[in-house]
MARLOMI-592921 format. One record per residue (C-alpha): chain; x, y, z. Coordinates in nm, 2 decimals. Example, Ala and Ser with C-alpha at 12.3 -4.5 7.8 and 13.67 -1.06 7.14 Angstrom:
2
{chain: A x: 1.23 y: -0.45 z: 0.78}
{chain: A x: 1.37 y: -0.11 z: 0.71}
//
This chain:
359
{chain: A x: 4.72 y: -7.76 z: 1.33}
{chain: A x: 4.77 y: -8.06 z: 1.16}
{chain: A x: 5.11 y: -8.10 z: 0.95}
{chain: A x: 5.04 y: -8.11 z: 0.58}
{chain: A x: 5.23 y: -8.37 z: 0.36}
{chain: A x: 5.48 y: -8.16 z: 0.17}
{chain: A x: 5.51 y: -8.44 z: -0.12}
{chain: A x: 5.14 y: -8.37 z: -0.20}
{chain: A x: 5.21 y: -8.01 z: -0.21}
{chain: A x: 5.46 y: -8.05 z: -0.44}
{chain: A x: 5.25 y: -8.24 z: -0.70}
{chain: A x: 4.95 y: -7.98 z: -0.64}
{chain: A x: 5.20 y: -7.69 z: -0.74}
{chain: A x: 5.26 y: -7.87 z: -1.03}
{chain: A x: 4.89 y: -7.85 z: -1.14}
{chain: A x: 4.78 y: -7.53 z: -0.99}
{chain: A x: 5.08 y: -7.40 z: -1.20}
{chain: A x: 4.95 y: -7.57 z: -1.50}
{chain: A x: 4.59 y: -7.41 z: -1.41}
{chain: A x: 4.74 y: -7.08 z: -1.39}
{chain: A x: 4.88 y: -7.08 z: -1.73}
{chain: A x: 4.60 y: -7.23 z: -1.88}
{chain: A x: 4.41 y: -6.97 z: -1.78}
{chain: A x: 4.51 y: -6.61 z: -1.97}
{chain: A x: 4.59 y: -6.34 z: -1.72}
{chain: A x: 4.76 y: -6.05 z: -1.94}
{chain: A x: 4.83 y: -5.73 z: -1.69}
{chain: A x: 4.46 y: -5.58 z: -1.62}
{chain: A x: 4.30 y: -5.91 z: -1.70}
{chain: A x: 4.40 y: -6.13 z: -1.38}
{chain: A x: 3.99 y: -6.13 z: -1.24}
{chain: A x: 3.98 y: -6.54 z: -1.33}
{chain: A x: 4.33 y: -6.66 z: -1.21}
{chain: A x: 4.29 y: -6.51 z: -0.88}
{chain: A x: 3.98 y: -6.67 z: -0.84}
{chain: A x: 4.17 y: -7.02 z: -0.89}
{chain: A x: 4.40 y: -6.93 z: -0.65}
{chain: A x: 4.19 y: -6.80 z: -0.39}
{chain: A x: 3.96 y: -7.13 z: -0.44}
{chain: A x: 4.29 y: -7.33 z: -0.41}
{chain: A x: 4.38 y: -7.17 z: -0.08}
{chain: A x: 3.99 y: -7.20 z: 0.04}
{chain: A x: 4.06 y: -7.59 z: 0.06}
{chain: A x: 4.30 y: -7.54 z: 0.32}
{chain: A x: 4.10 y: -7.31 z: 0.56}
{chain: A x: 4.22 y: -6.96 z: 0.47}
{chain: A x: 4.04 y: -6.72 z: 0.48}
{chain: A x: 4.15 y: -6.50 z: 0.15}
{chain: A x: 4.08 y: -6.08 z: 0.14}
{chain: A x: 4.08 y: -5.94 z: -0.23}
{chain: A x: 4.11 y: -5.59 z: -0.36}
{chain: A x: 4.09 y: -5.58 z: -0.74}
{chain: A x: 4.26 y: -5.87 z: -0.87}
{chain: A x: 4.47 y: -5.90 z: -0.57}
{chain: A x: 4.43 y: -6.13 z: -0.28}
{chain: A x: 4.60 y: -6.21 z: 0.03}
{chain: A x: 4.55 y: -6.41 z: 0.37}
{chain: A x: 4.76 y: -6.50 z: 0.64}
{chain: A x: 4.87 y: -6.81 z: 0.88}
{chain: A x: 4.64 y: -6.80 z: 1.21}
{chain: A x: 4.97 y: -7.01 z: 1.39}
{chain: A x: 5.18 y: -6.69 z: 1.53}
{chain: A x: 5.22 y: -6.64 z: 1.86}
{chain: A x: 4.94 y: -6.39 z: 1.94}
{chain: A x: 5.18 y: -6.07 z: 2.14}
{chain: A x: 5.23 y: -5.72 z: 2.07}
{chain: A x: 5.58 y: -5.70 z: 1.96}
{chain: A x: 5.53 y: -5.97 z: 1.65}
{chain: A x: 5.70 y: -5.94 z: 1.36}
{chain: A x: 5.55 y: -5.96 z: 1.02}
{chain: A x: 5.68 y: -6.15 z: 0.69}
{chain: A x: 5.53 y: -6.10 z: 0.37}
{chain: A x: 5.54 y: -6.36 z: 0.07}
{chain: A x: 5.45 y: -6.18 z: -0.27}
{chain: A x: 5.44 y: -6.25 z: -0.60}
{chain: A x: 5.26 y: -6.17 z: -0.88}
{chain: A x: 4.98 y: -6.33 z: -1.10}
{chain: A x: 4.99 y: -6.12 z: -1.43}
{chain: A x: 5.19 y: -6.19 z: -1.74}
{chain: A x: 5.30 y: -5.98 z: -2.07}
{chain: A x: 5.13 y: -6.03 z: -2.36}
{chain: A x: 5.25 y: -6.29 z: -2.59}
{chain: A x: 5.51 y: -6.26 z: -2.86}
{chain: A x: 5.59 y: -6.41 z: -3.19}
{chain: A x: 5.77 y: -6.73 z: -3.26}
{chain: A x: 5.62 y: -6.98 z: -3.00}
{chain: A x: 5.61 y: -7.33 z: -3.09}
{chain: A x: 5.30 y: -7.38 z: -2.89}
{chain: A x: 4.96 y: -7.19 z: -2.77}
{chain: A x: 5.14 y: -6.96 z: -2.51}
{chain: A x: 4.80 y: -6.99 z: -2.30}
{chain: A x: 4.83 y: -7.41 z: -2.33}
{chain: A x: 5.06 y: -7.55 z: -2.06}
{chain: A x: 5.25 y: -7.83 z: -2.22}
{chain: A x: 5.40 y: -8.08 z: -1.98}
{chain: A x: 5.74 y: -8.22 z: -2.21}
{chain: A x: 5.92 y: -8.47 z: -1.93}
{chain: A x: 6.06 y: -8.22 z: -1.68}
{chain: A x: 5.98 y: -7.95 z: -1.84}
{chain: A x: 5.64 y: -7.73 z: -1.77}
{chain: A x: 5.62 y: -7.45 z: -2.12}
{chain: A x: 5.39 y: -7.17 z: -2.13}
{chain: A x: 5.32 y: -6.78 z: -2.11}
{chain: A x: 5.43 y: -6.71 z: -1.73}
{chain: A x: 5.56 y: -7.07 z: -1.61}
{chain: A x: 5.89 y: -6.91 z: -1.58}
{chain: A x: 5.76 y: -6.54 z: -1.45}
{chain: A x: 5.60 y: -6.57 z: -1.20}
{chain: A x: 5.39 y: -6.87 z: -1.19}
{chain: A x: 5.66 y: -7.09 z: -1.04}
{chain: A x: 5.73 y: -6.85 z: -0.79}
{chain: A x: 5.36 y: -6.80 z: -0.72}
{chain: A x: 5.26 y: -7.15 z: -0.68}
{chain: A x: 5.64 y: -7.25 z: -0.46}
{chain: A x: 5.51 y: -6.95 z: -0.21}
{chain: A x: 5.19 y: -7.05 z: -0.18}
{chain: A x: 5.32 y: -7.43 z: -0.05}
{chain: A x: 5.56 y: -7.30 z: 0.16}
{chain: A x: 5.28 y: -7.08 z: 0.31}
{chain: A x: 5.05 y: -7.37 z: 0.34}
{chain: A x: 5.32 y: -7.58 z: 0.50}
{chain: A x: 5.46 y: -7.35 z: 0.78}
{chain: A x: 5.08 y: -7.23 z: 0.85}
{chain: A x: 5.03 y: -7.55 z: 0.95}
{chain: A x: 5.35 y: -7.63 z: 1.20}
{chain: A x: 5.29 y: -7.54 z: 1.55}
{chain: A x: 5.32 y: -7.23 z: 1.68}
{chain: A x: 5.57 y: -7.00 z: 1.41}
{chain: A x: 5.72 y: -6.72 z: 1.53}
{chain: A x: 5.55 y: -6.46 z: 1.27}
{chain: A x: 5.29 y: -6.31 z: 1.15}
{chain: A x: 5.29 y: -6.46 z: 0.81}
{chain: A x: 5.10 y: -6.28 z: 0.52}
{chain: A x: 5.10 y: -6.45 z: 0.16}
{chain: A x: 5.00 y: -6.23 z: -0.09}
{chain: A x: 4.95 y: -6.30 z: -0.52}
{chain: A x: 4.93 y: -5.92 z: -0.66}
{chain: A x: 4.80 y: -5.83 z: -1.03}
{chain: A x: 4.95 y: -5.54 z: -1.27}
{chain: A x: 5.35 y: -5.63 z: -1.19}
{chain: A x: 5.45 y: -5.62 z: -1.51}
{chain: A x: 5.33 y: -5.30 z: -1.64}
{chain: A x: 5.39 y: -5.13 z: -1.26}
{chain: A x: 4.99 y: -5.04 z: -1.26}
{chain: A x: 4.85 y: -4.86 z: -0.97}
{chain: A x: 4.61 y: -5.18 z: -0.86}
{chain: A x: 4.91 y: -5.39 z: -0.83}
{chain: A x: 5.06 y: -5.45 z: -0.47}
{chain: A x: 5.06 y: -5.06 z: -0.38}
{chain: A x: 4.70 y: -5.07 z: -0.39}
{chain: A x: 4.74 y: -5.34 z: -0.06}
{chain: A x: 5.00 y: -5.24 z: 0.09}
{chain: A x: 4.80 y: -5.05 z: 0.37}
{chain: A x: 4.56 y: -5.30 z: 0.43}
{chain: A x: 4.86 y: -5.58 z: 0.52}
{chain: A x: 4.97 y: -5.36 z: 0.88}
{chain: A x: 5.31 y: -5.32 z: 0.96}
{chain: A x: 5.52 y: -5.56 z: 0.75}
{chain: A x: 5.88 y: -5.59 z: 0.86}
{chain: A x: 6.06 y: -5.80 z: 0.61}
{chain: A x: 5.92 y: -5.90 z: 0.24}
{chain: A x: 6.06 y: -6.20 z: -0.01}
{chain: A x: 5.94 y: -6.10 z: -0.34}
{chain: A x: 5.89 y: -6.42 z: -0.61}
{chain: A x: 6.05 y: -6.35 z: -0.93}
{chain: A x: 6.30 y: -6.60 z: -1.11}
{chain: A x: 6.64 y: -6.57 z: -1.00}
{chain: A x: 6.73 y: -6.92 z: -0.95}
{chain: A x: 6.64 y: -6.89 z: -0.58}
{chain: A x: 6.96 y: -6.72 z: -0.54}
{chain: A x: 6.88 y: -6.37 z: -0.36}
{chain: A x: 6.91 y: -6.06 z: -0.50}
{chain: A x: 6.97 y: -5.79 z: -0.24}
{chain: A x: 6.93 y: -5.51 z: -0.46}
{chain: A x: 6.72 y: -5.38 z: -0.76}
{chain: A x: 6.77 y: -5.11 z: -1.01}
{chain: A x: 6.51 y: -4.86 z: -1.00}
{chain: A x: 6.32 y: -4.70 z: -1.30}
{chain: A x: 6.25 y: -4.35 z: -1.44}
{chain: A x: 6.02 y: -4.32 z: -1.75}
{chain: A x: 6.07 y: -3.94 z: -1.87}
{chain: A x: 5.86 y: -3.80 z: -2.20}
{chain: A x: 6.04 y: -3.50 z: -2.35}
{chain: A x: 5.91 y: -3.24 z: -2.60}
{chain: A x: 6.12 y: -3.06 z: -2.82}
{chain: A x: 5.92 y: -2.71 z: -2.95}
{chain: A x: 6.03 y: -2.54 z: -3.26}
{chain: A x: 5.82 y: -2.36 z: -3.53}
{chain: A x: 5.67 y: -2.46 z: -3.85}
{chain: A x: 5.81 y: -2.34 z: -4.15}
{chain: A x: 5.83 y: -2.41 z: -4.52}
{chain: A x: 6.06 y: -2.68 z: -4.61}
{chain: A x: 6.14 y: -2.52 z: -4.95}
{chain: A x: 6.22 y: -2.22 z: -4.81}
{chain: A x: 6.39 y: -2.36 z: -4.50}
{chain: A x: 6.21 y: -2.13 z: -4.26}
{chain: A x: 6.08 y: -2.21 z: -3.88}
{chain: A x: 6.26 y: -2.37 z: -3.62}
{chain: A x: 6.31 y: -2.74 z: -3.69}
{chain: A x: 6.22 y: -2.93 z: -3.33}
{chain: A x: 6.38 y: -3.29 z: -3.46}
{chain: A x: 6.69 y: -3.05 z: -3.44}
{chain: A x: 6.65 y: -2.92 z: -3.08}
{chain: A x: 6.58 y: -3.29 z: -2.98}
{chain: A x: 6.86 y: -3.48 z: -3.20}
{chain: A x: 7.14 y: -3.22 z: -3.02}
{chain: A x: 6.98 y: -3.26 z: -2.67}
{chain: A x: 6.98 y: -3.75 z: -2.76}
{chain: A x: 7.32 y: -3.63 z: -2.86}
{chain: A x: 7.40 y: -3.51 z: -2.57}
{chain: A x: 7.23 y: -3.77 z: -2.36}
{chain: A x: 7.41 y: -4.02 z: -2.52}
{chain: A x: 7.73 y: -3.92 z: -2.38}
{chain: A x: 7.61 y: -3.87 z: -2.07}
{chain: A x: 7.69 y: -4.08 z: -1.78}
{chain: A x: 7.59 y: -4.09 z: -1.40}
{chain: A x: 7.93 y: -4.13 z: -1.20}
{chain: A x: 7.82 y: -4.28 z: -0.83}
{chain: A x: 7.91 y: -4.66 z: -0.94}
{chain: A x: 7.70 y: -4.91 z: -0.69}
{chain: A x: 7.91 y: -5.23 z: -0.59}
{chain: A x: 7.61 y: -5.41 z: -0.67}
{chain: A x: 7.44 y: -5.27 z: -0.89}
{chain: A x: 7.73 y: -5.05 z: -1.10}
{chain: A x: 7.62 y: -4.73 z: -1.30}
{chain: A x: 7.31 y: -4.62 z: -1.34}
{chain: A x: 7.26 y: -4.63 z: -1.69}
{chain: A x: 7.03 y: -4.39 z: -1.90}
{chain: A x: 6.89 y: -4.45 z: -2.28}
{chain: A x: 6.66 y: -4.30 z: -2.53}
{chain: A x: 6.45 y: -4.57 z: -2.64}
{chain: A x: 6.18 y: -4.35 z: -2.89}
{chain: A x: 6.12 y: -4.08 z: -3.08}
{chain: A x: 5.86 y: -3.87 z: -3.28}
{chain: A x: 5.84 y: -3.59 z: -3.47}
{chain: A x: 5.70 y: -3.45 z: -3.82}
{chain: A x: 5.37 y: -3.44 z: -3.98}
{chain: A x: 5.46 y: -3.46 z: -4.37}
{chain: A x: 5.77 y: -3.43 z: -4.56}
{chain: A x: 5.78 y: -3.02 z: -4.66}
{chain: A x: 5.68 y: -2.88 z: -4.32}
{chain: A x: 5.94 y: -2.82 z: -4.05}
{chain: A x: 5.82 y: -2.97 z: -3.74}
{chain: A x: 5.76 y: -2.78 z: -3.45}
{chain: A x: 5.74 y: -3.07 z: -3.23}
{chain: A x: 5.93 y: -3.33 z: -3.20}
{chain: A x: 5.88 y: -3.59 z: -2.89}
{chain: A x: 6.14 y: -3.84 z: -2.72}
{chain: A x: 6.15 y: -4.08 z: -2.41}
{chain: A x: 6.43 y: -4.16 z: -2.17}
{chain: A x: 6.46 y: -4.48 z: -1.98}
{chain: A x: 6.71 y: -4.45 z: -1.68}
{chain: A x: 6.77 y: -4.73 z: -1.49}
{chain: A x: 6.90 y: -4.65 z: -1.14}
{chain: A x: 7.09 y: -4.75 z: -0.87}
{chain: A x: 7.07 y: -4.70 z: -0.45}
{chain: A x: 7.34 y: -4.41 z: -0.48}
{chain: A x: 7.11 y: -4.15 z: -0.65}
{chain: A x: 6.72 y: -4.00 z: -0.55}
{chain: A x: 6.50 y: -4.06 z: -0.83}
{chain: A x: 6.43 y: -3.66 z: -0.81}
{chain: A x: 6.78 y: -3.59 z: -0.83}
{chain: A x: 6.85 y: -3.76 z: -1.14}
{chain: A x: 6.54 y: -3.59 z: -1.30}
{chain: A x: 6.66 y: -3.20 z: -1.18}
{chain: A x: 7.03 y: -3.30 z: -1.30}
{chain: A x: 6.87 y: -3.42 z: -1.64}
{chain: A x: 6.64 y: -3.12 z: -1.67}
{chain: A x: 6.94 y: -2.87 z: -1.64}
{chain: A x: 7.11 y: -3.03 z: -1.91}
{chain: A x: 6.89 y: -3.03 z: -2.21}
{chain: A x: 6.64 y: -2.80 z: -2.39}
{chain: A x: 6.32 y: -2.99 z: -2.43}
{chain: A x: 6.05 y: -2.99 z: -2.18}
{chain: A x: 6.08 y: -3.29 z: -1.94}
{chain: A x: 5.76 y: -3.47 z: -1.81}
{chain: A x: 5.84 y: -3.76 z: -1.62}
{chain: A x: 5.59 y: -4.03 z: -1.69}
{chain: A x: 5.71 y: -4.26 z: -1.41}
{chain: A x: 5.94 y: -4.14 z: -1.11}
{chain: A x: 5.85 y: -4.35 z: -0.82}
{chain: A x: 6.05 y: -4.72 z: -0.89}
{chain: A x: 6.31 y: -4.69 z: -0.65}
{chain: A x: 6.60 y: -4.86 z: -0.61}
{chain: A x: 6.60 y: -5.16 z: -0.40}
{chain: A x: 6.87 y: -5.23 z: -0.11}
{chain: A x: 6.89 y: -5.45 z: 0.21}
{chain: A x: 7.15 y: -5.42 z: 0.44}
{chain: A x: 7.43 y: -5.74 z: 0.31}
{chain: A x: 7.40 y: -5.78 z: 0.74}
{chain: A x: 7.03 y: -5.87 z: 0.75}
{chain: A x: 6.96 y: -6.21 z: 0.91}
{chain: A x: 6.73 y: -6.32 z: 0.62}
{chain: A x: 7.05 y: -6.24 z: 0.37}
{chain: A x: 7.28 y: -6.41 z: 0.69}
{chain: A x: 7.05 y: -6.71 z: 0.70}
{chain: A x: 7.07 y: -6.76 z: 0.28}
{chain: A x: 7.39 y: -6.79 z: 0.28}
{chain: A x: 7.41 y: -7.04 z: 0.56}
{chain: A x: 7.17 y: -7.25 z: 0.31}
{chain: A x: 7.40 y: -7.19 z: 0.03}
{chain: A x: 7.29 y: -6.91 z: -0.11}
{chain: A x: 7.41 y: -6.67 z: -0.35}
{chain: A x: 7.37 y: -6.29 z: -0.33}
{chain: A x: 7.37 y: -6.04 z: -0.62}
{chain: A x: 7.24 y: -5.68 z: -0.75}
{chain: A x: 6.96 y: -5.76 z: -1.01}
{chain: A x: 6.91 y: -5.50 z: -1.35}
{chain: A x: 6.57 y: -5.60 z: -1.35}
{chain: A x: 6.27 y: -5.45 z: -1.16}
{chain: A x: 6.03 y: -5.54 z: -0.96}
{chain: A x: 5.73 y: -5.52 z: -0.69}
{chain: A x: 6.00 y: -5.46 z: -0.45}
{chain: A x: 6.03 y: -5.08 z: -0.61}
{chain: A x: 5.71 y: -4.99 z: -0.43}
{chain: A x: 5.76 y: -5.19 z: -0.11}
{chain: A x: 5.89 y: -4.90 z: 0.16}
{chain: A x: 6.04 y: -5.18 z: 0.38}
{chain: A x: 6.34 y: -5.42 z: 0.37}
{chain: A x: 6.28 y: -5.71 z: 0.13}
{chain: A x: 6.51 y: -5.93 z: -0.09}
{chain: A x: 6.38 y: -6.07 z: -0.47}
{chain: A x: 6.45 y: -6.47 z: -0.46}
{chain: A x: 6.26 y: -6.67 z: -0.68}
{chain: A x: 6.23 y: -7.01 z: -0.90}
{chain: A x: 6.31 y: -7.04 z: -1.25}
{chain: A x: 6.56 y: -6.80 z: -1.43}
{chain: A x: 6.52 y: -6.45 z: -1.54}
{chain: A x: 6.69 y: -6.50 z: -1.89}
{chain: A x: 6.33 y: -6.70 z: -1.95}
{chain: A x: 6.10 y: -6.44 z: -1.95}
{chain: A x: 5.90 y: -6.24 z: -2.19}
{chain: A x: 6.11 y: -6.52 z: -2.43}
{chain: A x: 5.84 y: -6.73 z: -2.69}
{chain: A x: 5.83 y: -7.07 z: -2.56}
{chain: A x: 5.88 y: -6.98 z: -2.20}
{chain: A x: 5.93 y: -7.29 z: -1.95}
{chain: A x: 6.02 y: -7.37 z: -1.60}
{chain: A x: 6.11 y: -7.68 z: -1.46}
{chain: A x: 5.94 y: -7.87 z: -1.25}
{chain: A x: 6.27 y: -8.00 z: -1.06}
{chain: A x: 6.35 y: -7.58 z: -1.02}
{chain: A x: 5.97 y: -7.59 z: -0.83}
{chain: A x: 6.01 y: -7.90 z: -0.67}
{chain: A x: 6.36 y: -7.77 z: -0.52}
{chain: A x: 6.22 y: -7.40 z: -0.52}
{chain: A x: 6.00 y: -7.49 z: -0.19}
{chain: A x: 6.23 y: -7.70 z: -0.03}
{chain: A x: 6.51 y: -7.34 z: -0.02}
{chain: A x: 6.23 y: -7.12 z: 0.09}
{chain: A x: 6.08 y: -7.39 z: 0.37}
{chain: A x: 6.45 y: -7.44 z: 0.51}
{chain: A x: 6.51 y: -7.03 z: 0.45}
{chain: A x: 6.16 y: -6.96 z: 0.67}
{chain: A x: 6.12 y: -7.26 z: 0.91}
{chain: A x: 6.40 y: -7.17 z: 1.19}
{chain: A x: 6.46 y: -6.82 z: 1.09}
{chain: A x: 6.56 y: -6.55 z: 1.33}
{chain: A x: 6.54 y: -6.17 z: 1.29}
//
């Protein structure tokens, strides 16, 4: 193949970015952006596979033998809903200098559109060393079951995964998990003038109070504690009845040192309400600190870290790290931005991270 000018990469990140944002893709409503981007990678040759709103495709320059190692490039193409308080239309990319502002610049276009030149670029070198798949995945940010999951055994045997979100391209080694539990607190109904039944919002109040002063002791070195929190609650249907229900929902945030089951049982055994969990299956993410992808980071100046925040790595069963442009602090934030210098320099890291890598 042919070696692609890198410089005119760079410029058409820029404005497949700009496409991107100027094109709305809220979580379940990605169908038109990945149609751009599969069109955009059509002009180079590939030959693009879609499943919902996900697509993927892979470089035809490995070395064709059994034993071949494969390396996936994900990131993802949906975006959270716009809040208040933007200066501009969050759905209008605004170009100010070197600054690109708009609804999913920042997370995960940037990252989407510096993985898809590096992909183009070492696709086209002669002869890599891996099997290299590239894939843009929908339903990220709300952890939706026709997200990457829905792929994942349709890409074979992958053996090492770099996940696009914004963190600086510095490398994040490991990821907090996430458990979503819905509790029910069951009383009876009573007269409130007569201060009969069993009040639920009581059951539940005594069993947040506990929870509150609970804490999970296996600290992480990465990652530190696990943290839990109750982040609603609901109870009562009008002012003299005594509720007999009363629900609540716990957010735990975990780290590699604790099973997602075992925190639920543990939690269970603690309170009185009825526990559902809603979400149990965001594990923790954790690559050995030995790996030679994290090895060969730091020999281009990389930084590694434990990251709060989750991702599509939670549903990836194999060893993958989370290194991205832009910065994390951006997102979900009105008036959300990238720059184009953090693109520009974003492929250069991953080109020099990929080209000469060794497992």
């Amino acid at each position: 193949m042919s070696i692609v000018d890198l410089q005119v990469l760079k410029k058409e990140a820029v404005q497949l970015l700009i496409q991107i944002v100027n094109t709305p893709s809220i979580s379940e409503q990605e169908n038109k952006v990945s149609f751009i981007i599969e069109d955009y990678l059509h002009q180079y040759g590939f030959h693009v596979k879609r499943k919902f709103n996900n697509i993927w495709t892979e470089n035809n320059n490995y070395l064709k033998k059994k034993d071949i190692k494969t390396i996936l490039l994900n990131s993802h193409h949906d975006t959270v809903k716009p809040g208040k308080n933007w200066m501009t239309d969050p759905f209008t990319a605004v170009k100010e200098k070197n600054k690109l502002i708009g609804l999913g610049t920042n997370d995960a276009g940037a990252s989407v559109v510096s993985l898809i030149s590096t992909f183009i670029y070492l696709s086209h070198l002669s002869e890599f060393p891996y099997r290299l798949l590239l894939s843009i995945t929908a339903e990220e940010e709300i952890s939706g079951p026709l997200g990457v999951k829905s792929i994942l055994p349709e890409l074979g045997p992958i053996d090492l995964g770099i996940v696009g979100e914004p963190t600086q391209m510095q490398v994040s080694i490991a990821e907090k998990g996430l458990i979503v539990l819905d509790c029910i607190a069951e009383g009876k109904t009573g007269h409130s003038a007569r201060n009969t039944g069993v009040n639920a919002i009581y059951i539940a109040t005594r069993d947040i109070e506990y929870l509150r002063n609970f804490y999970f002791d296996r600290k992480s070195d990465l990652l530190g504690f696990s943290t839990l929190n109750v982040t609603q609650i609901k109870g009562g249907i009008q002012h003299n009845v005594i509720p007999d229900i009363c629900s609540f929902v716990i957010d735990i945030r975990t780290n590699e040192l604790y099973k997602n089951e075992e925190l639920i049982d543990m939690i269970q055994k603690k309170i009185h309400s009825k526990m559902k969990p809603r979400s149990s299956h965001l594990n923790s993410s954790f690559i050995n600190p030995m790996h030679p992808i994290v090895l060969k980071a730091k020999l281009i100046g990389r930084n590694t870290y434990g990251s709060p925040t989750l991702s599509d790595q939670s549903v990836m069963p194999f060893s993958t790290i989370k290194m991205g442009v832009g910065d994390s602090i951006r997102s979900h934030t009105p008036n959300e931005y990238v720059l184009i210098s953090e693109i520009m320099e974003g492929i250069d890291i991953y080109i020099s991270l990929l080209k000469d890598f060794h497992f």
